[in-house]
MARBA-3410 file (N, C-alpha, C, O; in Angstrom, 1 decimal):
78
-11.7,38.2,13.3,-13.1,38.3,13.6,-13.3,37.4,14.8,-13.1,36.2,14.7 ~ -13.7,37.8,15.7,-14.2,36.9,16.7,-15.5,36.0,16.3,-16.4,36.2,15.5 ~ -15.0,34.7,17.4,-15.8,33.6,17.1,-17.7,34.0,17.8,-17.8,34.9,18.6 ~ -18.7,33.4,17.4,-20.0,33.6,17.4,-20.4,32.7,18.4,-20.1,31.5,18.3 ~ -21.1,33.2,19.4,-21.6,32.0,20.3,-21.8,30.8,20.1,-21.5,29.9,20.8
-22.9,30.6,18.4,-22.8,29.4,17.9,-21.6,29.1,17.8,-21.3,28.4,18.8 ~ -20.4,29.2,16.9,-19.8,28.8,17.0,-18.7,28.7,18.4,-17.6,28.2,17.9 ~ -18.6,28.8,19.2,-17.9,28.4,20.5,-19.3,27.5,21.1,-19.0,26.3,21.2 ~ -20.0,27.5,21.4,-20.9,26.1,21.5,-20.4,24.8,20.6,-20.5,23.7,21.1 ~ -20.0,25.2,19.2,-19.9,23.9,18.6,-18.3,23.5,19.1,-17.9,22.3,19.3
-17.7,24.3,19.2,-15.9,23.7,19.6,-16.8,23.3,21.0,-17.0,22.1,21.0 ~ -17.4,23.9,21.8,-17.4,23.2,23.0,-18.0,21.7,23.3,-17.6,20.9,24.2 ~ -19.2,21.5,22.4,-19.4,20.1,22.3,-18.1,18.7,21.9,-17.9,17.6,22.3 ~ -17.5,19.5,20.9,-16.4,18.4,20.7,-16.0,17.9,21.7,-16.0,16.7,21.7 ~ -15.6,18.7,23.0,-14.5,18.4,24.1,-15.4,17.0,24.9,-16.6,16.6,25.0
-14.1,16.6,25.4,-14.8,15.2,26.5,-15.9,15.5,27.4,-16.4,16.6,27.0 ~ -16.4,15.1,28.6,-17.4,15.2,29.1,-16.9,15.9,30.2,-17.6,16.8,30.7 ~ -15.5,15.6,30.7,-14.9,16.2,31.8,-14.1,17.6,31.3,-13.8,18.4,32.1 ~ -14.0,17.8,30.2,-14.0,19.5,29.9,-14.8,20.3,30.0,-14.6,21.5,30.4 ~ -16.1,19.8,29.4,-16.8,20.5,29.5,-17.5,20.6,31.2,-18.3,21.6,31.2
-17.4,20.3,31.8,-17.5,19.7,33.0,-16.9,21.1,33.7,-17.5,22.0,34.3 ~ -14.9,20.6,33.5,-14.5,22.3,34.6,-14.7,23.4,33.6,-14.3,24.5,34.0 ~ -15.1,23.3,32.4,-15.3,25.1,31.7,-16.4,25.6,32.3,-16.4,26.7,32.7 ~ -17.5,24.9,32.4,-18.9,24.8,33.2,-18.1,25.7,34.3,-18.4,26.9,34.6 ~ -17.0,24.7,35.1,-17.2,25.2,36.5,-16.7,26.7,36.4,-17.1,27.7,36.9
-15.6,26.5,35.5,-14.9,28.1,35.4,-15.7,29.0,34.9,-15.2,30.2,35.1 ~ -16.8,29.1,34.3,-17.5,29.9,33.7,-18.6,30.2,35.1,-19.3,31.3,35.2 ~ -18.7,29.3,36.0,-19.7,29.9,36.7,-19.0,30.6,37.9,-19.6,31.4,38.6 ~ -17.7,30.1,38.2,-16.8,31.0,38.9,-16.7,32.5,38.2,-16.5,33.5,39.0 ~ -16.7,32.6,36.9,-16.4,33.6,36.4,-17.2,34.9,36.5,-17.0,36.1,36.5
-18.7,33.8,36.8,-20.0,34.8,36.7,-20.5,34.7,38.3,-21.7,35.1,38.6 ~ -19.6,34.4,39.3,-19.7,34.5,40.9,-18.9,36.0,40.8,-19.3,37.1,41.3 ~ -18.1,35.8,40.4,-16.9,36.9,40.4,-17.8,38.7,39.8,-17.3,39.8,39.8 ~ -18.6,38.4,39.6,-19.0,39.9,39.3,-20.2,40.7,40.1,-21.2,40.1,40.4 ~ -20.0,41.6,40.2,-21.1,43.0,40.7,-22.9,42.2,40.6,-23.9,42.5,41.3
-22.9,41.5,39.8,-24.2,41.5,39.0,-24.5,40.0,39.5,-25.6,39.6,39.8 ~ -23.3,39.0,39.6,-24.2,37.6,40.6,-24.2,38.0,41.7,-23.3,38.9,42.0 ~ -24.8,37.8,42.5,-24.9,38.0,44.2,-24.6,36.4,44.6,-24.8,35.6,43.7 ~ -24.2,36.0,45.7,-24.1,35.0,46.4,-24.9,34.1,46.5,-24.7,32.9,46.4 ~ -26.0,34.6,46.9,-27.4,33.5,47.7,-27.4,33.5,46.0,-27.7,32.3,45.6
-27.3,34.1,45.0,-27.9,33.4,43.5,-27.4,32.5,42.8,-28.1,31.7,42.0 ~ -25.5,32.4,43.1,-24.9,31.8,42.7,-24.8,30.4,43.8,-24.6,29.3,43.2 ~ -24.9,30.3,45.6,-25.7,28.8,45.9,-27.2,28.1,45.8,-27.6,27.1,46.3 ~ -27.8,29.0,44.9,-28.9,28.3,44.3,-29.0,27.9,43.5,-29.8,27.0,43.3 ~ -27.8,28.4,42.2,-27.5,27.8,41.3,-26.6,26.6,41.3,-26.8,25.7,40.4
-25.7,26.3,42.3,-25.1,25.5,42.7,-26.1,24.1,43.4,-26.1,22.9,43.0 ~ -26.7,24.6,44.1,-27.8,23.6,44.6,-28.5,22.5,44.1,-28.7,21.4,44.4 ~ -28.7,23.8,42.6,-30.1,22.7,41.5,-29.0,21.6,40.8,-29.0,20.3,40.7 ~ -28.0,22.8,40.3,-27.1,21.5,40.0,-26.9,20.5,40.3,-26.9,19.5,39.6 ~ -26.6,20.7,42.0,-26.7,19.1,42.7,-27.8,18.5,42.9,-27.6,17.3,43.2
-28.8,19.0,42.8,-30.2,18.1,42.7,-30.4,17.7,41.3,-30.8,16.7,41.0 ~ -30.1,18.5,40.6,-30.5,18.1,39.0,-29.3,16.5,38.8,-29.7,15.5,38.2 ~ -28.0,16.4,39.3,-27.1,15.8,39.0,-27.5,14.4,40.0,-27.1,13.3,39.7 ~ -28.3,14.6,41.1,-28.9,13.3,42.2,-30.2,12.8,41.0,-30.4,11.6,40.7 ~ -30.8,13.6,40.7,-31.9,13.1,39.6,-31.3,12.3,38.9,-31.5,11.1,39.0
-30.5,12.7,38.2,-29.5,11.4,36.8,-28.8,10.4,37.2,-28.5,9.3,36.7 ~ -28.8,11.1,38.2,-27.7,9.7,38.6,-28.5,8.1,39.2,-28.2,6.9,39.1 ~ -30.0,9.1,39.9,-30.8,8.1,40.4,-31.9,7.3,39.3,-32.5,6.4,39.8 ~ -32.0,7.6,38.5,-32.5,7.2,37.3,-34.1,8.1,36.9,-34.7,8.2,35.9 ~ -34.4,8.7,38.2,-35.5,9.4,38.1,-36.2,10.5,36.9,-37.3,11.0,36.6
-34.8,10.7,36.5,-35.1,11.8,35.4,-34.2,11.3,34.3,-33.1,11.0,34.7 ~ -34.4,11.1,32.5,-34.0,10.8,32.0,-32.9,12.3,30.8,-33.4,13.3,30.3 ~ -31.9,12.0,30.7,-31.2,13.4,30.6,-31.4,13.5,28.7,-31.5,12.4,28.0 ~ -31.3,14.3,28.3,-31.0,14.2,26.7,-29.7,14.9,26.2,-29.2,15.7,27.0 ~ -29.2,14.8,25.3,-27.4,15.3,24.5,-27.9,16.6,24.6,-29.1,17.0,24.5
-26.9,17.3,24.9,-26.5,18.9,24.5,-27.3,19.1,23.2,-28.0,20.1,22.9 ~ -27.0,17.7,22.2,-27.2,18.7,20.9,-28.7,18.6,20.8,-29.5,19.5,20.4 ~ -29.0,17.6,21.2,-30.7,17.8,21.3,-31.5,18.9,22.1,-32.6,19.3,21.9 ~ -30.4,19.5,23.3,-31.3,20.6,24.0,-31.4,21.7,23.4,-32.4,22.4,23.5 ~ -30.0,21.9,22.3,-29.7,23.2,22.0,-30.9,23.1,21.0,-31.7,24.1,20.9
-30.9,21.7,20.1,-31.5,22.1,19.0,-33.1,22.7,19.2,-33.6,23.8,18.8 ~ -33.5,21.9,19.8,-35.0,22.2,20.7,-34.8,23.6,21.3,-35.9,24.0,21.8 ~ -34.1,24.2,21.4,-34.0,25.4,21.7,-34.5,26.8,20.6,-35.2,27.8,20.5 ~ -33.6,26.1,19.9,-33.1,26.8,18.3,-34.9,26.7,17.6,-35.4,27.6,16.9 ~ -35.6,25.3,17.9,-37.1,25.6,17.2,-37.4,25.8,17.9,-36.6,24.9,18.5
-38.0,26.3,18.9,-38.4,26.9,19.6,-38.3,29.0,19.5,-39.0,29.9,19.8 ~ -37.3,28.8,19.1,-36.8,30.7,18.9,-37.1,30.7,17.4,-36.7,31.7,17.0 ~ -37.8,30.0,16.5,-37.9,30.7,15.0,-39.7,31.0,14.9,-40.2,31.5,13.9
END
Protein backbone atom coordinates (compact mmCIF):
# COMPACT_ATOMS: atom_id res chain seq x y z
CA UNK A 1 0.00 0.00 0.00
CA UNK A 2 1.45 3.23 -0.65
CA UNK A 3 2.57 5.65 1.89
CA UNK A 4 -0.13 8.82 2.74
CA UNK A 5 1.08 12.29 2.44
CA UNK A 6 0.72 12.45 6.18
CA UNK A 7 2.69 9.89 6.52
CA UNK A 8 5.70 10.93 4.09
CA UNK A 9 5.57 14.41 5.86
CA UNK A 10 6.26 12.58 9.07
CA UNK A 11 9.53 10.48 7.65
CA UNK A 12 10.29 13.84 6.27
CA UNK A 13 10.46 15.80 9.37
CA UNK A 14 12.78 13.27 10.99
CA UNK A 15 15.51 14.00 8.38
CA UNK A 16 18.34 16.79 9.33
CA UNK A 17 17.74 20.25 8.27
CA UNK A 18 20.06 19.85 5.18
CA UNK A 19 17.85 16.98 3.73
CA UNK A 20 15.15 18.40 3.99
CA UNK A 21 16.71 21.34 2.50
CA UNK A 22 17.90 19.37 -1.12
CA UNK A 23 14.41 17.27 -1.14
CA UNK A 24 12.89 20.82 -1.03
CA UNK A 25 15.23 21.54 -3.84
CA UNK A 26 14.55 18.35 -5.78
CA UNK A 27 10.97 18.52 -5.51
CA UNK A 28 10.84 21.96 -6.87
CA UNK A 29 13.11 21.03 -9.72
CA UNK A 30 10.69 18.25 -10.15
CA UNK A 31 7.72 20.65 -10.38
CA UNK A 32 9.94 23.18 -12.88
CA UNK A 33 10.21 20.07 -15.03
CA UNK A 34 6.50 19.93 -16.00
CA UNK A 35 3.84 21.31 -18.70
CA UNK A 36 1.92 22.94 -15.79
CA UNK A 37 5.00 25.13 -13.96
CA UNK A 38 5.91 27.81 -16.38
CA UNK A 39 9.19 29.57 -15.72
CA UNK A 40 8.48 33.25 -14.66
CA UNK A 41 6.27 30.93 -11.82
CA UNK A 42 8.95 28.83 -10.82
CA UNK A 43 11.65 32.38 -10.47
CA UNK A 44 9.04 33.79 -8.34
CA UNK A 45 8.94 31.04 -6.39
CA UNK A 46 12.56 30.99 -6.13
CA UNK A 47 12.67 34.72 -5.36
CA UNK A 48 10.31 34.64 -2.16
CA UNK A 49 12.41 31.97 -1.02
CA UNK A 50 15.25 34.13 -1.03
CA UNK A 51 13.53 36.97 0.52
CA UNK A 52 11.65 34.81 2.97
CA UNK A 53 15.31 33.18 3.76
CA UNK A 54 17.05 37.29 4.08
CA UNK A 55 14.00 37.75 6.53
CA UNK A 56 15.41 34.87 9.00
CA UNK A 57 18.38 35.32 8.68
CA UNK A 58 18.09 39.09 9.46
CA UNK A 59 16.04 38.61 12.50
CA UNK A 60 13.12 40.55 11.06
CA UNK A 61 10.76 37.87 10.93
CA UNK A 62 10.57 35.15 13.51
CA UNK A 63 10.27 31.49 11.87
CA UNK A 64 8.14 28.65 13.68
CA UNK A 65 8.95 24.36 13.40
CA UNK A 66 7.48 22.57 10.58
CA UNK A 67 5.48 20.90 13.16
CA UNK A 68 3.88 23.86 14.43
CA UNK A 69 2.98 25.07 10.76
CA UNK A 70 1.55 21.86 9.74
CA UNK A 71 -0.23 21.59 12.87
CA UNK A 72 -1.86 25.11 12.54
CA UNK A 73 -2.73 23.98 9.30
CA UNK A 74 -4.49 20.80 10.19
CA UNK A 75 -6.89 23.26 12.76
CA UNK A 76 -7.47 25.29 10.54
CA UNK A 77 -8.95 22.57 7.85
CA UNK A 78 -11.46 20.82 10.62
Amino acid sequence: MPMTVEQIEAEVLKLPEQARAELLGWLMRSLADTPAMDQGVTEAWVQEAVHRDEEMESGSVVGISAEEAFAELRSKGK
